[in-house]
C-alpha positions in Angstrom: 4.9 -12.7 3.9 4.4 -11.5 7.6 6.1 -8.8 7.1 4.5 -7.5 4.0 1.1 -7.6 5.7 2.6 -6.0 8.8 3.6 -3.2 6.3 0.4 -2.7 4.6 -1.6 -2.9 7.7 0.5 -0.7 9.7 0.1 2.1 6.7 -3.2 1.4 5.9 -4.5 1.8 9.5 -2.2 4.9 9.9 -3.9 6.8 6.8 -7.4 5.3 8.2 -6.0 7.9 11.3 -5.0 10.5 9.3 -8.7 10.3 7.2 -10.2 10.4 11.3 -8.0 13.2 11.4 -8.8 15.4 8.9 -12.3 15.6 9.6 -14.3 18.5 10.7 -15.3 16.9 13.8 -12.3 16.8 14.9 -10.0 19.8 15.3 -6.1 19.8 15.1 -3.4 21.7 14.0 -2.7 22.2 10.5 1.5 21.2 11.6 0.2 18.4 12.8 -1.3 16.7 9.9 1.4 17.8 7.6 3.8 16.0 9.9 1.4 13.1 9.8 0.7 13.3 6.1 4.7 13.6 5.8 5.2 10.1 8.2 2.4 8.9 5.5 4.4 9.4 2.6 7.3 7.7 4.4 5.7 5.1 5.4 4.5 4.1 1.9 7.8 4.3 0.7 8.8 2.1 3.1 5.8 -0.2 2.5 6.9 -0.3 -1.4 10.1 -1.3 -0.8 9.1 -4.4 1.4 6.6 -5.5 -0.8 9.8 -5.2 -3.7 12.1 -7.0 -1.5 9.7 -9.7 0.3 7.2 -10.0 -2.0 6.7 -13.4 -4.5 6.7 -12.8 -8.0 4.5 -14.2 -10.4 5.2 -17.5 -12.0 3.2 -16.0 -15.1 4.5 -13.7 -17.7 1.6 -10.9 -19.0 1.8 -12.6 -22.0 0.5 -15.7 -21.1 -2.2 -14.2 -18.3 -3.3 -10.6 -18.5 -4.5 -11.2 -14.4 -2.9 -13.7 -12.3 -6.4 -15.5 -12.8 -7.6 -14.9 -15.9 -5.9 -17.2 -18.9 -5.8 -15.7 -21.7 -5.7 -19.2 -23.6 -3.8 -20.3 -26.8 -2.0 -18.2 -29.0 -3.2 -17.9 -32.7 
């Protein structure tokens, strides 16, 4: 599971960047955030496959609970 929230942090923090980035306070190059928006997009790629690979699926089906919390309670 470490490395799933390493993923997810990692992206999440650099698109919190690239959100800093694109402000009009700040002014840089147009290149330069579509090579960050364009590390962005590879990063959530790679963030999607480790949560696909690494990640524990759910012992219910979507029959049985619609949310992982929420029981949906006996069939009729």
């Amino acid at each position: 599971m470490k490395k799933i929230g390493f993923a997810v942090s990692s992206v999440s923090g650099a698109f919190l960047v690239f959100v800093v980035l694109c402000s009009p306070i700040v002014t840089v190059p147009l290149s330069i955030l579509m090579l960050f928006l364009l590390v962005l997009q590879a990063g959530l790629i790679w963030m999607v496959i480790t949560i696909l690979k690494n990640g524990k699926p759910s012992d219910y089906t979507f029959d049985n609970r619609f949310y992982e919390d929420r029981d949906l309670g006996p069939h009729s």
